[in-house]
C-alpha positions in Angstrom: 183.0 76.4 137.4 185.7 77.8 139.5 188.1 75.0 138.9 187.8 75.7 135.1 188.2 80.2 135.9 191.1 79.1 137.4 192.4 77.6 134.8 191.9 79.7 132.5 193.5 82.5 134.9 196.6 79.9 135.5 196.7 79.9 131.1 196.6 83.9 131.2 199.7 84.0 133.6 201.3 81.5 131.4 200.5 83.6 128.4 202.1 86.6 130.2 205.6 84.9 131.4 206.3 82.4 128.6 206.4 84.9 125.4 209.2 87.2 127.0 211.7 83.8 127.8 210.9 82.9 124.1 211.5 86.0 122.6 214.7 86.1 124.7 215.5 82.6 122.6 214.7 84.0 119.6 212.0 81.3 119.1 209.4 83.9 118.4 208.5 87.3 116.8 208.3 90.3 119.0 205.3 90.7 117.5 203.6 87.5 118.4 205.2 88.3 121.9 203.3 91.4 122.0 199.9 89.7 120.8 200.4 86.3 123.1 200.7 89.2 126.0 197.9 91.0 125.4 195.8 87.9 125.0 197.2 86.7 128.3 196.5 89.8 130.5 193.1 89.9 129.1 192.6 86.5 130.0 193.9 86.9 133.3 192.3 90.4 134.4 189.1 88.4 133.2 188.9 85.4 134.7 190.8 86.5 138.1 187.9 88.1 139.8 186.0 85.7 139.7 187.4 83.2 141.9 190.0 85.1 143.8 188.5 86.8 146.6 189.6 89.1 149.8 187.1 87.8 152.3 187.5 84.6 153.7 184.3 82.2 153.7 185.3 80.5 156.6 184.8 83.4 159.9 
């Protein structure tokens, strides 16, 4: 289960980083940018907390 939330968190990063250097190439619409982005951070901010914690397990 945490191998696949992090994967979907690595996907939501992706989302976030890739639409802006394909805008910048004028291979996409600024508005599928803006949709791909907001998918992405949603993505992310959900699937994050799951698996990324502050403590660690180990002390």
């Amino acid at each position: 289960m945490k191998l696949i939330l992090i994967i979907l968190s690595l996907l939501g990063l992706i989302l976030t980083i890739v639409p802006a250097v394909l805008v910048f190439a004028n291979i996409i619409e600024l508005s599928t940018h803006k949709n791909l982005m907001l998918i992405g951070t949603v993505l992310w901010f959900v699937t994050v907390p799951f698996w990324m914690n502050k403590r660690n397990e180990h002390v």
